[in-house]
C-alpha positions as a LaTeX table, in Angstrom:
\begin{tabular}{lrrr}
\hline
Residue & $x$ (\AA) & $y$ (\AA) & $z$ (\AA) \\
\hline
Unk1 & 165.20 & 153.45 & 58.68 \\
Unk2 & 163.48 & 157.15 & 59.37 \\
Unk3 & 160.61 & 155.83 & 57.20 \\
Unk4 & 159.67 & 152.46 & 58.83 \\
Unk5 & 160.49 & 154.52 & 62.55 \\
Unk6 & 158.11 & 157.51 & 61.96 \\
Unk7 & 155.46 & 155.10 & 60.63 \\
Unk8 & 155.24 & 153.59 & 64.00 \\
Unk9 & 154.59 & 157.48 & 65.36 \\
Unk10 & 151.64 & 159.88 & 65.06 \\
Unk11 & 151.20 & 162.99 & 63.36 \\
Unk12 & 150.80 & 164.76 & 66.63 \\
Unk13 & 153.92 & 163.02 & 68.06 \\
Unk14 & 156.17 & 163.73 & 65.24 \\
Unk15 & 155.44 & 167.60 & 65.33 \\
Unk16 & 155.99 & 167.65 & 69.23 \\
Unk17 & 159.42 & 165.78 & 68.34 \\
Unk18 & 160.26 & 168.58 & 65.71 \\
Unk19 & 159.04 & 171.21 & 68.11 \\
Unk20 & 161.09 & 170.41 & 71.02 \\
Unk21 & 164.25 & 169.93 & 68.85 \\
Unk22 & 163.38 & 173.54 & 67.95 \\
Unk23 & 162.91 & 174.33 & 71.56 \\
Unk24 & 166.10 & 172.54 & 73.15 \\
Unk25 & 168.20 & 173.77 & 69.74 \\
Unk26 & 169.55 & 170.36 & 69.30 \\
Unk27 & 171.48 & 170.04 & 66.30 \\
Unk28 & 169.57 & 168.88 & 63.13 \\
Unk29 & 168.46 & 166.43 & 62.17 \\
Unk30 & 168.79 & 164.67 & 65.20 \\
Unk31 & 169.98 & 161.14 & 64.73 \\
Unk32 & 167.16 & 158.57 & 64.75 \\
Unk33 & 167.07 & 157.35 & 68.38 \\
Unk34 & 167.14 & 160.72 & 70.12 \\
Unk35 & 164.32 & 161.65 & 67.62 \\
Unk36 & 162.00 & 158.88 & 68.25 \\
Unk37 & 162.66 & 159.64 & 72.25 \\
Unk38 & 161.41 & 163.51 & 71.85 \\
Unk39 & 158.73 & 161.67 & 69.53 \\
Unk40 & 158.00 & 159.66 & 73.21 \\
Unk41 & 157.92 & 163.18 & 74.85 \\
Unk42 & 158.79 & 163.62 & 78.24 \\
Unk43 & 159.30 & 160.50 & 80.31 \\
Unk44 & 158.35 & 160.67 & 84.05 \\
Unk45 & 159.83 & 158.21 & 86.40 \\
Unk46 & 156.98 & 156.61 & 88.05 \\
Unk47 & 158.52 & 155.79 & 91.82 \\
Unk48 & 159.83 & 159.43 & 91.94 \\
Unk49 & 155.82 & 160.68 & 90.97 \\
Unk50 & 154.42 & 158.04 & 93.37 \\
Unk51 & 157.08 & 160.06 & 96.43 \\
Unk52 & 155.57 & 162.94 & 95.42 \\
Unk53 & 151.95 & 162.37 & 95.87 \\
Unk54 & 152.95 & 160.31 & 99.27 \\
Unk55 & 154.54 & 163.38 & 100.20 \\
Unk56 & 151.67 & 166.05 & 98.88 \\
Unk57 & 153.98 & 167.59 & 96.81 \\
Unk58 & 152.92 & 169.40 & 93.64 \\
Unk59 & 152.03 & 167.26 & 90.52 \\
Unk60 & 154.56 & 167.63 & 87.52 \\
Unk61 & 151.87 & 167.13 & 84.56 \\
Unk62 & 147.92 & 165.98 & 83.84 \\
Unk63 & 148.68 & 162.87 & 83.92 \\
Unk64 & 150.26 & 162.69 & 87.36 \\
Unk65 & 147.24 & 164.91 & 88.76 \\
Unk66 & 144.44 & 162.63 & 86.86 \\
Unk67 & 146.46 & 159.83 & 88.49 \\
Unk68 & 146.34 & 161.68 & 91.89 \\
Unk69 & 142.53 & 161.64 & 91.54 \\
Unk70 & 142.17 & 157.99 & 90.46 \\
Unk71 & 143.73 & 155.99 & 92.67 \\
Unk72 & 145.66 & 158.21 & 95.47 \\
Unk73 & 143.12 & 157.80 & 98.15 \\
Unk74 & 143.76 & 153.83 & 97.53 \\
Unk75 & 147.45 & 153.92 & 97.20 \\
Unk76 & 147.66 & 156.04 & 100.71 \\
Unk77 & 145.14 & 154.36 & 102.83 \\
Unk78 & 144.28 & 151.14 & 101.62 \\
Unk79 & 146.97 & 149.61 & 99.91 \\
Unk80 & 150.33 & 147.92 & 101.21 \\
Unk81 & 152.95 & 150.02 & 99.36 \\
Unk82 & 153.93 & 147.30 & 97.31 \\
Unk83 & 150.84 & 146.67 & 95.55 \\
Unk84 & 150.08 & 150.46 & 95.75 \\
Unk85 & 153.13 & 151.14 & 93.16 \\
Unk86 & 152.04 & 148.91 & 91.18 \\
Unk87 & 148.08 & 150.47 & 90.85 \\
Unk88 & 149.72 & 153.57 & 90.74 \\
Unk89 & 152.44 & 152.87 & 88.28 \\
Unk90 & 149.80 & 151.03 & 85.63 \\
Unk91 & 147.32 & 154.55 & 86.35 \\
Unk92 & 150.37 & 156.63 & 85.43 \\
Unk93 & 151.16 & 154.92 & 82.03 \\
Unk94 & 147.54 & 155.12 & 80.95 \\
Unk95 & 147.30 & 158.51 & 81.89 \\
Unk96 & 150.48 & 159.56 & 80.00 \\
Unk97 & 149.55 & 157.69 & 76.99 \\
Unk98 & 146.08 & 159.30 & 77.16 \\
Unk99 & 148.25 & 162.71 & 77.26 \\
Unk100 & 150.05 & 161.59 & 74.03 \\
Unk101 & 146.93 & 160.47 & 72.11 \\
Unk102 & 145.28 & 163.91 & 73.36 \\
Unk103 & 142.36 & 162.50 & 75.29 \\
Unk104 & 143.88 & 164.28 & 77.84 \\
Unk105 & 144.78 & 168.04 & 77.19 \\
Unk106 & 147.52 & 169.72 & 79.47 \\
Unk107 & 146.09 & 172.31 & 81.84 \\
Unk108 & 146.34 & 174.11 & 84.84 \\
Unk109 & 145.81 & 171.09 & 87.29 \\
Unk110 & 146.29 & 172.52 & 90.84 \\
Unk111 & 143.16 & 174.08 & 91.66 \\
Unk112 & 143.40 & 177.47 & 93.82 \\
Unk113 & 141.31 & 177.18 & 97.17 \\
Unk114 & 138.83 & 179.00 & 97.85 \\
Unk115 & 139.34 & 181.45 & 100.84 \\
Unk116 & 135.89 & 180.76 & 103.13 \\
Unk117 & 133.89 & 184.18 & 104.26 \\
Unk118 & 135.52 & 183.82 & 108.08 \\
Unk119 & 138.92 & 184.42 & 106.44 \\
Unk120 & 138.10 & 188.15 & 105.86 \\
Unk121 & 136.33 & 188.51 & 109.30 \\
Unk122 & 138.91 & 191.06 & 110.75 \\
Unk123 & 139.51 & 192.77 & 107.46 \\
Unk124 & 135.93 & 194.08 & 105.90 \\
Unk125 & 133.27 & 195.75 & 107.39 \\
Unk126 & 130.09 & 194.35 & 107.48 \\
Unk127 & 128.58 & 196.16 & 104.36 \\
Unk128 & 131.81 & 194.99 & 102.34 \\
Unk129 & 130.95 & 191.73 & 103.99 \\
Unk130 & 127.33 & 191.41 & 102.86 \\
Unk131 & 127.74 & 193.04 & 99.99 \\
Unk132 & 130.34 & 190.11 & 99.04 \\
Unk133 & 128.59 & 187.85 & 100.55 \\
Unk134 & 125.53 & 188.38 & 98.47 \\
Unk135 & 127.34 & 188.57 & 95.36 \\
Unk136 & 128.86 & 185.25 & 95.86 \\
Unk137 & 125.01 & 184.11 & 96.87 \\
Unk138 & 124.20 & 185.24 & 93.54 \\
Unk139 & 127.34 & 183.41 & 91.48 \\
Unk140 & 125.98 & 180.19 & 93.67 \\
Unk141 & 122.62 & 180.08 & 92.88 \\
Unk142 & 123.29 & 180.82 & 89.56 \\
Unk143 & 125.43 & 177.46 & 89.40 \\
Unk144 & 123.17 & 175.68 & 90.93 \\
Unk145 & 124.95 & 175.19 & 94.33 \\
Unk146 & 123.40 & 174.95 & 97.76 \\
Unk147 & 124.01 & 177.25 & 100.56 \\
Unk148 & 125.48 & 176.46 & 103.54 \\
Unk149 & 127.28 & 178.05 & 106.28 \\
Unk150 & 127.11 & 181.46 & 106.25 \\
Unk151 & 125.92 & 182.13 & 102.71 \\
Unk152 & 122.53 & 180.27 & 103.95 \\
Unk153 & 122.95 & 182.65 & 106.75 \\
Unk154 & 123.14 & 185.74 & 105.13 \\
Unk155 & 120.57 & 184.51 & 102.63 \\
Unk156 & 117.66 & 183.78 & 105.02 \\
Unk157 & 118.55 & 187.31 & 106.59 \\
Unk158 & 118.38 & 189.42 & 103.27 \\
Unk159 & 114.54 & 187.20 & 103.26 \\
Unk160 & 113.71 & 188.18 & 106.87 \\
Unk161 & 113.33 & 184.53 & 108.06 \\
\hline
\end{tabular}
């Protein structure tokens, strides 16, 4: 019964599986049905993820955040909340099973913001300022991005225009 069971699973599946037993020091060998669920991995209840982006809340995973980015615009604004758990239900499934084939690799998902200049206003003097300011200018330009707001500002300045 193992045999014809792990068949049906991938390498990469079957060492998560063992690995987690390891990790949750379950008892082994597990019996079969408990094994092929860690072999599953983690299973993520698809109304409770859908609350959660309703509500803004943190994502618990790749897949949830991928899903976030995919259709969460649509499924807030556009959608009657029916159909909208339904796109985002179907988005959610892919996206997990893209997790377990590893298309898509786990990560750090919740990107950090990016304080703007004006936030240090009251705190920095104006050389700290410009001297920050033009090292940021530099990262920018390096990348390829455009300058606006007061990094254009501070640019045309350190040009005398």
């Amino acid at each position: 019964m193992w045999k014809v069971a792990l068949n049906k699973q991938t390498q990469a599946e079957v060492k998560a599986a063992v690995a987690e037993v390891l990790n949750q020091a379950i008892t082994w060998p597990p019996n079969l049905p408990k094994f092929i669920e860690l072999c599953q991995g983690p299973q993520i209840d698809t109304e409770e993820a859908f609350n959660r982006m309703i509500a803004k809340k943190p994502c618990q995973g790749i897949a949830e955040w991928e899903s976030r980015q995919e259709v969460g615009f649509r499924c807030k604004q556009q959608l009657a909340e029916d159909k909208a758990r339904l796109i985002w239900k179907a988005t959610l499934l892919r996206n997990i099973q893209r997790v377990r084939t590893g298309e898509l690799l786990e990560q750090d998902f919740n990107p950090v913001q990016i304080a703007s200049p004006e936030v240090f206003k009251e705190t920095e003097s104006v050389e700290m300022r410009n001297s920050r300011l033009d090292a940021e200018i530099g990262i920018m330009q390096a990348n390829g991005v455009r300058l606006i707001g007061p990094y254009k500002k501070r640019y045309l300045e350190t040009k005398g225009i």
